[in-house]
Backbone as XML, in Angstrom:
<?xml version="1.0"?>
<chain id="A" units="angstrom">
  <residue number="1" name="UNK">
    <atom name="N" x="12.276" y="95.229" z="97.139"/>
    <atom name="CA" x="11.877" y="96.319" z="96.283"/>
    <atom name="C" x="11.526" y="95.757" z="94.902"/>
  </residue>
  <residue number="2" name="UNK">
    <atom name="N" x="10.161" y="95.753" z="94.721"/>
    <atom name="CA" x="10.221" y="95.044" z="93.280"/>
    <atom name="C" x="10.192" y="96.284" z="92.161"/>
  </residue>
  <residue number="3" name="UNK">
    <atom name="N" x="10.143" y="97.660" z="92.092"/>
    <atom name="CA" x="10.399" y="98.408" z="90.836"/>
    <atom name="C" x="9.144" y="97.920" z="89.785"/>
  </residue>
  <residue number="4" name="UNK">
    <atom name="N" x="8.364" y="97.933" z="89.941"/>
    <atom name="CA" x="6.976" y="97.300" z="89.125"/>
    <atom name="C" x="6.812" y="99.315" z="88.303"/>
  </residue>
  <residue number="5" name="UNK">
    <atom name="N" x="6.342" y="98.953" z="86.920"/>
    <atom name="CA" x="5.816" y="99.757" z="86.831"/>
    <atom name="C" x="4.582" y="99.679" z="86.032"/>
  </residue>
  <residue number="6" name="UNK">
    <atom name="N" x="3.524" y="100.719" z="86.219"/>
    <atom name="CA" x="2.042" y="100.209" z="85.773"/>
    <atom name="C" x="1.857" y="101.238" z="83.817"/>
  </residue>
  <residue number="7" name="UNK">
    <atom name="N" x="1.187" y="100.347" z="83.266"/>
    <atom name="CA" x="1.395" y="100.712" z="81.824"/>
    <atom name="C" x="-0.610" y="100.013" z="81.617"/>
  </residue>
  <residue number="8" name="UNK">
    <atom name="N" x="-0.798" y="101.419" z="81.053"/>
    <atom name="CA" x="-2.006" y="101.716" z="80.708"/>
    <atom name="C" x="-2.489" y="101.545" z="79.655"/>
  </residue>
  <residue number="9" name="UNK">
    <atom name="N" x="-3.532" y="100.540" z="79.170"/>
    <atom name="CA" x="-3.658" y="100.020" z="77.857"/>
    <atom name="C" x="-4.239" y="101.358" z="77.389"/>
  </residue>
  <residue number="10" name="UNK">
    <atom name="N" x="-4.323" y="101.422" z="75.635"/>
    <atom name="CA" x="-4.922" y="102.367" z="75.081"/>
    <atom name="C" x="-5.373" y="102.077" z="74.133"/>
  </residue>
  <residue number="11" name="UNK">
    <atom name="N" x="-6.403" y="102.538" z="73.722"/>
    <atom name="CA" x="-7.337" y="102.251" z="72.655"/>
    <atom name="C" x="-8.261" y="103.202" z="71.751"/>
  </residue>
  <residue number="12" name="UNK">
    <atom name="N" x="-8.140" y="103.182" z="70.411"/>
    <atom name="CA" x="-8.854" y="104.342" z="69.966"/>
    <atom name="C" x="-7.768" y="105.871" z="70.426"/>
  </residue>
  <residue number="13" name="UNK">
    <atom name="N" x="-6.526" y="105.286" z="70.441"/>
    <atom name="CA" x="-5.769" y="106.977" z="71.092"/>
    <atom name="C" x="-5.799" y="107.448" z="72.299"/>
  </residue>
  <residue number="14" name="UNK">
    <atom name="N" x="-7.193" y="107.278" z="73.142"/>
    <atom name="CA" x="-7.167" y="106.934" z="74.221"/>
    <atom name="C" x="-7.108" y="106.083" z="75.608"/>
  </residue>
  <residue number="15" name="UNK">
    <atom name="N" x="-6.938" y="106.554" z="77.108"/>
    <atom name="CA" x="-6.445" y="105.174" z="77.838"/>
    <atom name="C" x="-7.623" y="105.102" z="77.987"/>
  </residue>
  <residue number="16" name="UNK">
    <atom name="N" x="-7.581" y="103.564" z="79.008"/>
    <atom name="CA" x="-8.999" y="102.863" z="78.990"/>
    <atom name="C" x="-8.347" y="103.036" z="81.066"/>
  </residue>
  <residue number="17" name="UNK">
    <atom name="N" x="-9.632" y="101.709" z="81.067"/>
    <atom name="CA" x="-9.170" y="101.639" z="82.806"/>
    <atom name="C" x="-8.233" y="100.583" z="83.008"/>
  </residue>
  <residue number="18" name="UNK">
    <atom name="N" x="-7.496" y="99.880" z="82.066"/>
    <atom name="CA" x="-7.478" y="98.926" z="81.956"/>
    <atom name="C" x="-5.733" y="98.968" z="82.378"/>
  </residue>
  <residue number="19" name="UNK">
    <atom name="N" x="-5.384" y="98.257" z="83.386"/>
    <atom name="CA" x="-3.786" y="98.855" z="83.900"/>
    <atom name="C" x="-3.035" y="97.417" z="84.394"/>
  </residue>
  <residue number="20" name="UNK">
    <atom name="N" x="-1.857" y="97.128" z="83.225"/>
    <atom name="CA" x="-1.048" y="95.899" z="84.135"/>
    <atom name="C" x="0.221" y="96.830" z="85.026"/>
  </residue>
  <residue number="21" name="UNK">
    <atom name="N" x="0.675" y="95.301" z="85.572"/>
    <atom name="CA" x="1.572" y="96.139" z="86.436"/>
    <atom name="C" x="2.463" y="95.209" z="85.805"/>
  </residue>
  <residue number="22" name="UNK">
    <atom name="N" x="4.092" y="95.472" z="85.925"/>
    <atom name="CA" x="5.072" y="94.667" z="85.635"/>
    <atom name="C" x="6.080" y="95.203" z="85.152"/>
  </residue>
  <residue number="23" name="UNK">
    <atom name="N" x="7.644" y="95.090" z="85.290"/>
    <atom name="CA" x="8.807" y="95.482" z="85.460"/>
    <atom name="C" x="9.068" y="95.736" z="83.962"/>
  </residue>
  <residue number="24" name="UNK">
    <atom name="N" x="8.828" y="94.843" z="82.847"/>
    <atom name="CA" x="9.187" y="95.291" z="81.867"/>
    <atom name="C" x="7.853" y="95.516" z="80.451"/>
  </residue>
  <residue number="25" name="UNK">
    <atom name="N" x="8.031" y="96.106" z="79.784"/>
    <atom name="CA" x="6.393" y="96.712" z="79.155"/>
    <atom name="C" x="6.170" y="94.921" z="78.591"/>
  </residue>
  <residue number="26" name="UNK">
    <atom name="N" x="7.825" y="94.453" z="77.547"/>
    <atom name="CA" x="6.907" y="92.868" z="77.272"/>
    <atom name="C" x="5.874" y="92.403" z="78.270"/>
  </residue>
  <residue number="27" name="UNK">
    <atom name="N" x="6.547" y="92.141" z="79.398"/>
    <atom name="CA" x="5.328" y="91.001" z="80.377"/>
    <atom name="C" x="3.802" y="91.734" z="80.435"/>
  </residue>
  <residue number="28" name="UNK">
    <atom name="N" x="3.724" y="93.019" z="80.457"/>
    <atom name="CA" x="2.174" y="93.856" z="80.581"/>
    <atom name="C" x="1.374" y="93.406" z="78.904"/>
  </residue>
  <residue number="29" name="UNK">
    <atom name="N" x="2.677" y="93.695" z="77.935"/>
    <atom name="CA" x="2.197" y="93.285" z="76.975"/>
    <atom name="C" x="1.411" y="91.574" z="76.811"/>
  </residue>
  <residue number="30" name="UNK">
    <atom name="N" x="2.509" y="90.753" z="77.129"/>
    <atom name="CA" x="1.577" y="89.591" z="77.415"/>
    <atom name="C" x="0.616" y="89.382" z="77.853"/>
  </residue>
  <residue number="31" name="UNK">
    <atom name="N" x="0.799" y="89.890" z="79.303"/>
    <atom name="CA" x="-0.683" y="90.273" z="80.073"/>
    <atom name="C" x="-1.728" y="90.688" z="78.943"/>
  </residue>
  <residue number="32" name="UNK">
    <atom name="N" x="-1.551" y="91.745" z="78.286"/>
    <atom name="CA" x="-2.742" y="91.620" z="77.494"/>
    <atom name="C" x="-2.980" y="91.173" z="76.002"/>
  </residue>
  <residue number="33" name="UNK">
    <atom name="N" x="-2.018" y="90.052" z="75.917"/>
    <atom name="CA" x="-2.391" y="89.242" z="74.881"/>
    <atom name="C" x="-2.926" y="87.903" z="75.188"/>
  </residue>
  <residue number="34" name="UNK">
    <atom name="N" x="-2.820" y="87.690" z="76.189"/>
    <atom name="CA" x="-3.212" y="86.572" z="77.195"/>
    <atom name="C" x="-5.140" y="86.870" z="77.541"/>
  </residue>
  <residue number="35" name="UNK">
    <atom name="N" x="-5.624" y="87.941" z="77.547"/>
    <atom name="CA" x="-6.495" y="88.663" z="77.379"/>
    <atom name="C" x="-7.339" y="88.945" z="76.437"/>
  </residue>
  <residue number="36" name="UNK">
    <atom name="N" x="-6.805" y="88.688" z="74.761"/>
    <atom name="CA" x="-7.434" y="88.756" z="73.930"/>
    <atom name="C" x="-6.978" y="89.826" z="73.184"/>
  </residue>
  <residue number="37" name="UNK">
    <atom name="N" x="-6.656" y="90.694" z="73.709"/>
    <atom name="CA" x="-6.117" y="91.836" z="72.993"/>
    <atom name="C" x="-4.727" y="92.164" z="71.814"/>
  </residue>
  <residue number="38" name="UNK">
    <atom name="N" x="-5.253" y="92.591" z="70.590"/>
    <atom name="CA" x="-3.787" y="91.901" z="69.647"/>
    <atom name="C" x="-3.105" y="93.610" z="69.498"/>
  </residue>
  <residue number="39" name="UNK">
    <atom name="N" x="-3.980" y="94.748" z="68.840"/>
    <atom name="CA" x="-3.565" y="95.721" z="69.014"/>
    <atom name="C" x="-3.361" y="96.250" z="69.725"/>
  </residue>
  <residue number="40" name="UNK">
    <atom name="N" x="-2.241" y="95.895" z="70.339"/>
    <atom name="CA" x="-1.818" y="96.334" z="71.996"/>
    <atom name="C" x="-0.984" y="97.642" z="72.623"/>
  </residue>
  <residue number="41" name="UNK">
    <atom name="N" x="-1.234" y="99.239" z="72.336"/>
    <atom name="CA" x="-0.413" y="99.764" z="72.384"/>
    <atom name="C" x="-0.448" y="100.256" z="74.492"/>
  </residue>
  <residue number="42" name="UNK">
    <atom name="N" x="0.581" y="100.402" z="75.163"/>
    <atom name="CA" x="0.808" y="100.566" z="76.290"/>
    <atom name="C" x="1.483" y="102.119" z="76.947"/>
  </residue>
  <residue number="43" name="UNK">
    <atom name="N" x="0.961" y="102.642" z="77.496"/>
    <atom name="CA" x="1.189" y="104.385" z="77.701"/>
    <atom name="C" x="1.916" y="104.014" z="79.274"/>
  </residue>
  <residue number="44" name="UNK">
    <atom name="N" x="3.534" y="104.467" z="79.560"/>
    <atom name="CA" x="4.143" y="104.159" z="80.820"/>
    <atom name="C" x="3.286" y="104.981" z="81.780"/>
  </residue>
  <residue number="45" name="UNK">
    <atom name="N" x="3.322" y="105.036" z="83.290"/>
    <atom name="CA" x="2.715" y="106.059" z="83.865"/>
    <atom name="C" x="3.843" y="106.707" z="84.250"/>
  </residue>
  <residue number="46" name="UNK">
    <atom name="N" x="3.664" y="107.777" z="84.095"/>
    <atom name="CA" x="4.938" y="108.919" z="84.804"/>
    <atom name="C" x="5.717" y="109.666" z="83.413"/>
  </residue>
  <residue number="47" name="UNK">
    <atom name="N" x="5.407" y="108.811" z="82.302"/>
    <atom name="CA" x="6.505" y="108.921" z="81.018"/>
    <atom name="C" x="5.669" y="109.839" z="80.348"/>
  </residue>
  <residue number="48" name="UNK">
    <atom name="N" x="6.295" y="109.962" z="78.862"/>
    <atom name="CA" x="5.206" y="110.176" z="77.762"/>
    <atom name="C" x="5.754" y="109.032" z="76.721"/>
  </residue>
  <residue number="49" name="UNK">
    <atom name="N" x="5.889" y="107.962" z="77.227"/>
    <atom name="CA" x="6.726" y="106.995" z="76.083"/>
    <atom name="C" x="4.810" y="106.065" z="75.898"/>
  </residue>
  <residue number="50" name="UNK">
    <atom name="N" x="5.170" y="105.421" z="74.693"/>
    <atom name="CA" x="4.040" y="104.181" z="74.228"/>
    <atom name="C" x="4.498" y="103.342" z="73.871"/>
  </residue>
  <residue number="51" name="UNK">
    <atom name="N" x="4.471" y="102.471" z="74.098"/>
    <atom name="CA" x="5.140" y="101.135" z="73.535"/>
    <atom name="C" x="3.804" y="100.522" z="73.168"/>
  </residue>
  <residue number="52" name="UNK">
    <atom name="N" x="4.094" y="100.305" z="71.246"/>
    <atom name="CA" x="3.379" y="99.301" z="70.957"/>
    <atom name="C" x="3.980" y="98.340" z="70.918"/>
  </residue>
  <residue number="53" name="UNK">
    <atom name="N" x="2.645" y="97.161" z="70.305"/>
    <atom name="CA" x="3.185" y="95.824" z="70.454"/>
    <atom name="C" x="2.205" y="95.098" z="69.583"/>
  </residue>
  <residue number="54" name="UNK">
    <atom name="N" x="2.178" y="93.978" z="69.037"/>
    <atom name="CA" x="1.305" y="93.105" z="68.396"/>
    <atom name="C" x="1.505" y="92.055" z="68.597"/>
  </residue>
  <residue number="55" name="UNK">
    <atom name="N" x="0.076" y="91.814" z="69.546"/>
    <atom name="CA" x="-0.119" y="90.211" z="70.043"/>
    <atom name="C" x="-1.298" y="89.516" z="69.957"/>
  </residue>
  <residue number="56" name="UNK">
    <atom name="N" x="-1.153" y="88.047" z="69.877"/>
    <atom name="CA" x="-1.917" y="87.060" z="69.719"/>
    <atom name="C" x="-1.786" y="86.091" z="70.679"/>
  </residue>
  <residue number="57" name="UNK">
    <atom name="N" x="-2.598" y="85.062" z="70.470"/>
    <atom name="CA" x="-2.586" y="83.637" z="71.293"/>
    <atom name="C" x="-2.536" y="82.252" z="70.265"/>
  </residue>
  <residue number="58" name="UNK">
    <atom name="N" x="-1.719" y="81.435" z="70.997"/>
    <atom name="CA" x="-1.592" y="80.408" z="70.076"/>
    <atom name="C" x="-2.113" y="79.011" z="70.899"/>
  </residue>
  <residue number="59" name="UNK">
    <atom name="N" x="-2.362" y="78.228" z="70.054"/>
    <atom name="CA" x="-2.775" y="76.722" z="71.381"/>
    <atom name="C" x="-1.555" y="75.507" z="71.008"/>
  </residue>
  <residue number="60" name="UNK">
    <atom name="N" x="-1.371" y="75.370" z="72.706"/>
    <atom name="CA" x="-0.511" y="74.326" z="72.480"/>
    <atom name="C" x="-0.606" y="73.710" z="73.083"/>
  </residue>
  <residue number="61" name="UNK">
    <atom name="N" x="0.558" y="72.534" z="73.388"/>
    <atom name="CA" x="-0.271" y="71.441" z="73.983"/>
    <atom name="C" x="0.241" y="71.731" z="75.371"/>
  </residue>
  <residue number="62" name="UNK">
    <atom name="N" x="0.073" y="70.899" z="76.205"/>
    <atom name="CA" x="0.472" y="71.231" z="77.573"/>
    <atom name="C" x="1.686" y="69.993" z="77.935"/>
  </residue>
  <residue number="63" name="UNK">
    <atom name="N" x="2.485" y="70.077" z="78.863"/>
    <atom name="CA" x="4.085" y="69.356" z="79.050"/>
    <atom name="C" x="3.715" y="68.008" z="79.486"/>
  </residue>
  <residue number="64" name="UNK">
    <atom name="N" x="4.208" y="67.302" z="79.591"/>
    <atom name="CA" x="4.036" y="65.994" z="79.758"/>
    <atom name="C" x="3.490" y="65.994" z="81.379"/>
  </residue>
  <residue number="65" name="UNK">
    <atom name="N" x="4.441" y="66.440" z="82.210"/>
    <atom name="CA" x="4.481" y="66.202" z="83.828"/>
    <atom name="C" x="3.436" y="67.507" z="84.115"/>
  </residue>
  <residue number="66" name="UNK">
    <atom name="N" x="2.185" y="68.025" z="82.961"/>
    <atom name="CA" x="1.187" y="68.899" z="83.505"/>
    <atom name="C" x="0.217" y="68.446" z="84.898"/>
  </residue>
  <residue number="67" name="UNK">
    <atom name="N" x="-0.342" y="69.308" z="85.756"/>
    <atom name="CA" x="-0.938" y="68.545" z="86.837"/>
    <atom name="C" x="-2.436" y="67.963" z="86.177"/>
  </residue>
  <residue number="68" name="UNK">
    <atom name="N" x="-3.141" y="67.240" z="86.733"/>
    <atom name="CA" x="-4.476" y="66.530" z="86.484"/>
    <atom name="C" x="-5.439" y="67.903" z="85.478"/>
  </residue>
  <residue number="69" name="UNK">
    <atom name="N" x="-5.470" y="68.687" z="86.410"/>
    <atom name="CA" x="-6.404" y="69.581" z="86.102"/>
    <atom name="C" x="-6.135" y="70.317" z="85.206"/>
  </residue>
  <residue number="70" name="UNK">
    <atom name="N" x="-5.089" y="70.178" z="84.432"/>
    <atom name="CA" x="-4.644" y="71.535" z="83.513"/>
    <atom name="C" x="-5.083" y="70.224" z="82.077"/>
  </residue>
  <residue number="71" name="UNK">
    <atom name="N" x="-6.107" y="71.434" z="81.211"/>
    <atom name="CA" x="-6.383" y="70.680" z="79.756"/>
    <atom name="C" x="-5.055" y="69.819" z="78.887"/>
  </residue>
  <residue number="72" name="UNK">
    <atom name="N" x="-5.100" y="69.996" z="78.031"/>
    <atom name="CA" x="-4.115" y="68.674" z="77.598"/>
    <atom name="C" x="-3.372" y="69.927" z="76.070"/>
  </residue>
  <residue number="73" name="UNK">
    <atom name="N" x="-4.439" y="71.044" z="76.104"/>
    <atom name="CA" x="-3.994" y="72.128" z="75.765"/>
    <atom name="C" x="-4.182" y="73.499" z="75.765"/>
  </residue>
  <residue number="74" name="UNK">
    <atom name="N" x="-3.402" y="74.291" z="75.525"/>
    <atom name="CA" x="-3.693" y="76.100" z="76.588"/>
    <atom name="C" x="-3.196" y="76.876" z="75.628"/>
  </residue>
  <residue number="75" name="UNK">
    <atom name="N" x="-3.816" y="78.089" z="75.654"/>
    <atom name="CA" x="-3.146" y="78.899" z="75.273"/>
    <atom name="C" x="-1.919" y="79.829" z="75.570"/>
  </residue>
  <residue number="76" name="UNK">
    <atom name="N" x="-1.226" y="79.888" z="74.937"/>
    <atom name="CA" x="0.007" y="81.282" z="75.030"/>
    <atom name="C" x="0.177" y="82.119" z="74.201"/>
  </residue>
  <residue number="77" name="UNK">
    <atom name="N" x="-0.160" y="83.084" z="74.880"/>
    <atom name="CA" x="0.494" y="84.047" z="74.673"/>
    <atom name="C" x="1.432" y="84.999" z="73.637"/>
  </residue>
  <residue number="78" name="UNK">
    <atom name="N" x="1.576" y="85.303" z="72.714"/>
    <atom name="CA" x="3.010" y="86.167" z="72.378"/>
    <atom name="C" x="3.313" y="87.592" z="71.850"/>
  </residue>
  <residue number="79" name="UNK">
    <atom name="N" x="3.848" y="88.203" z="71.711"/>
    <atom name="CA" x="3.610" y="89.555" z="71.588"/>
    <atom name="C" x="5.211" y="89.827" z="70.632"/>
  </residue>
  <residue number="80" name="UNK">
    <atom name="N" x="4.897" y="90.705" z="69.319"/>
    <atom name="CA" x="6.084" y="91.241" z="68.997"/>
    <atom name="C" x="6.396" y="92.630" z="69.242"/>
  </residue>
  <residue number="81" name="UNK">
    <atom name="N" x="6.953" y="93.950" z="69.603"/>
    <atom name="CA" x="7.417" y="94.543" z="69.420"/>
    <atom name="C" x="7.594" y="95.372" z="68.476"/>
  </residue>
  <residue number="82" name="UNK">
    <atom name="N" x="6.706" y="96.660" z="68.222"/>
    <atom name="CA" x="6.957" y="97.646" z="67.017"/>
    <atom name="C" x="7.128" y="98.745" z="67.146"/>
  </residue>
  <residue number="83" name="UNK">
    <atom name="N" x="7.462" y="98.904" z="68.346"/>
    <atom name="CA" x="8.154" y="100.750" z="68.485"/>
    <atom name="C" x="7.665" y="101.253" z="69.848"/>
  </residue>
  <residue number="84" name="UNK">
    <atom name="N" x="8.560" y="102.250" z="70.095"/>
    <atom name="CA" x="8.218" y="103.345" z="70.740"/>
    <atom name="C" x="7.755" y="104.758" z="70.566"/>
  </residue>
  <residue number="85" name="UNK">
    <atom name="N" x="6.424" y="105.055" z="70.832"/>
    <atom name="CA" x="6.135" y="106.325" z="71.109"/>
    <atom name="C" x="5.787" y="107.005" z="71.957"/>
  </residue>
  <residue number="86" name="UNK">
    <atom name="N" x="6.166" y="108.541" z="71.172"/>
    <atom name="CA" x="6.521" y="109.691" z="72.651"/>
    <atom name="C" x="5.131" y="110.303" z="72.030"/>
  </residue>
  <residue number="87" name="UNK">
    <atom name="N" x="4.589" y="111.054" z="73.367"/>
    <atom name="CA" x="3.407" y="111.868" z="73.940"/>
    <atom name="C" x="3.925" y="113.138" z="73.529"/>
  </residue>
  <residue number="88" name="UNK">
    <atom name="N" x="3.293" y="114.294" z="72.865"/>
    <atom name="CA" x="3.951" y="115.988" z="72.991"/>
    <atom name="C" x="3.317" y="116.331" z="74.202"/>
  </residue>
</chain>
């Protein structure tokens, strides 16, 4: 049973088509900072909750024991956390 739940990006106030799936809103949030997206606010499905978030990408280097094919540096990811909002 993985309990996934899907969180609907939004933009301009409204949702888009744009839908991660994932257990907790951080990881969807990553998902779309990983994406490009920094003003990241996320609408639960089923809820009236929003979780924003503010994320970016940073470059770093990649681990020593990386495989052949992976660049020598990548981006990640990160996202902070600025509230919850409710839907009337």
């Amino acid at each position: 049973m993985s309990d996934k739940k899907n969180f609907v990006l939004m933009q301009d106030g409204k949702d888009t088509d744009i839908v991660f799936s994932n257990r907790q809103p951080r990881g969807a949030a990553l998902k779309a900072a990983s994406r490009g997206h920094t003003d990241i606010r996320l609408r639960e499905r089923g809820t009236k909750r929003v979780h924003v978030f503010k994320g970016w990408r940073e470059q770093v280097t990649s681990p020593s024991n990386r495989p052949s094919w992976l660049p020598e540096t990548v981006w990640k990811a990160k996202v902070k956390k600025q509230g919850v909002e409710h839907i009337k």
